[in-house]
N, C-alpha and C positions, 0 to 999 in steps of 0.2 A: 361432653359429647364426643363420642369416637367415629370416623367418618374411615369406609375401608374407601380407597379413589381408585374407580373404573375397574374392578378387578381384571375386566374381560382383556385389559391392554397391558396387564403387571410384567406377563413373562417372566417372574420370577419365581424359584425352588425354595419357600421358607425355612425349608431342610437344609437347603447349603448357603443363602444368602448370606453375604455381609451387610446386615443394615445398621445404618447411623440415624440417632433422633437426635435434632438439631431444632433449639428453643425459638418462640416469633413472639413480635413483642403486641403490642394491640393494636397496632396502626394495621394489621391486616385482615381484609377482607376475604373470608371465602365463601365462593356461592355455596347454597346447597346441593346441589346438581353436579357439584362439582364433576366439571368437562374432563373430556381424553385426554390424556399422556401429559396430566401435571404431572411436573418434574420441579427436582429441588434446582433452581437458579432458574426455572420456568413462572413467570406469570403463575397466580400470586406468591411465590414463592423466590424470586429475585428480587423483593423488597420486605423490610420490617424482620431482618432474624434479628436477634439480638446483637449487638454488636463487641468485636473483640474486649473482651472485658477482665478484668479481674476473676481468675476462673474459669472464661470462657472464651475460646476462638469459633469462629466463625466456621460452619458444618457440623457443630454439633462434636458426639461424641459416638463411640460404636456399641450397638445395642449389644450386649454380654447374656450368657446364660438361654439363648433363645429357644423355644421349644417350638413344637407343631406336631399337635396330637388329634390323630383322628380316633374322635369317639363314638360311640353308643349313637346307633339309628341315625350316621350321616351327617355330623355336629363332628364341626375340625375345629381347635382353641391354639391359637398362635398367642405366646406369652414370653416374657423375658424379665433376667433381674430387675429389680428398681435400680433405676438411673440418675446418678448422684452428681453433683458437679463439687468438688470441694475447696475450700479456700473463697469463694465466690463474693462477689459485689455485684448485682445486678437489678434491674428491676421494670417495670412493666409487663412482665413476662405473663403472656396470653394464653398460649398453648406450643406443640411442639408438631414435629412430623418426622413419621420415620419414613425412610427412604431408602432403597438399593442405593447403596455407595459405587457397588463395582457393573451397573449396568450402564450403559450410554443410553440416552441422557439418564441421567440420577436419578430413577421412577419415585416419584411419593408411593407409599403405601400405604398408611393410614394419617390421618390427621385428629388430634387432638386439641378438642376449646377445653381448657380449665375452667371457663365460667363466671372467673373475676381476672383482676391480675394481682399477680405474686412479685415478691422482690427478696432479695439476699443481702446482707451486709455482715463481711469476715467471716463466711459460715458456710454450710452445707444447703444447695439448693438440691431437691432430690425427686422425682418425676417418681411415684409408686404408684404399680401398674395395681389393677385391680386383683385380689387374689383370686377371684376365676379367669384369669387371662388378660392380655390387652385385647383380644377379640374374637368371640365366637362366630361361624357360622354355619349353619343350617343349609342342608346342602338336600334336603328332603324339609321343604318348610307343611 
């Protein structure tokens, strides 16, 4: 499940952003409705990331490769390489969130449930986006 958070408050340029997706283990809860100006280190987003681990520090890693293409009849697709973490030991891993690294506060932008939890050991844990995008949207629905 990909959840885009509160677009109307992002202020961000997907064309220039530096965004980081940074791993949450299952202990966290996100509404559905998810409210205004989450932020990474914001409610629910200052508890449950994964913790510095074999593989992995704490914010995550920087999203690589990113696009943002506005297409055919008003449909924009924001997508990026698949996101690898190598060497890795980790596990309960829920889902992720990407986030403006360089805006104050740290905007979420999308939020992603995996739908079970995942775990790593001595290996490659690797977040592959969908190959139609991490997210469409419909800007003439």
């Amino acid at each position: 499940m990909v959840d885009v958070l509160d677009a109307s408050n992002l202020q961000i340029d997907w064309d220039t952003e530096l965004s980081k997706v940074a791993l949450w283990t299952n202990t966290i809860t996100v509404a559905t409705d998810l409210v205004v100006n989450q932020s990474y280190n914001v409610s629910p987003w200052d508890t449950g990331e994964v913790p510095n681990a074999t593989g992995y520090t704490t914010g995550g890693v920087v999203l690589t490769g990113t696009t943002y293409v506005a297409g055919a009849l008003g449909a924009t697709t924001y997508d990026a390489t698949d996101t690898p973490w190598t060497s890795s030991t980790f596990s309960l891993v829920r889902g992720c969130l990407i986030y403006a690294d360089q805006l104050a506060p740290k905007r979420g932008e999308i939020a992603v449930n995996f739908g079970a939890d995942y775990a790593v050991t001595a290996g490659t844990f690797t977040v592959q986006w969908n190959a139609s995008g991490i997210v469409t949207i419909d800007w003439i629905p």
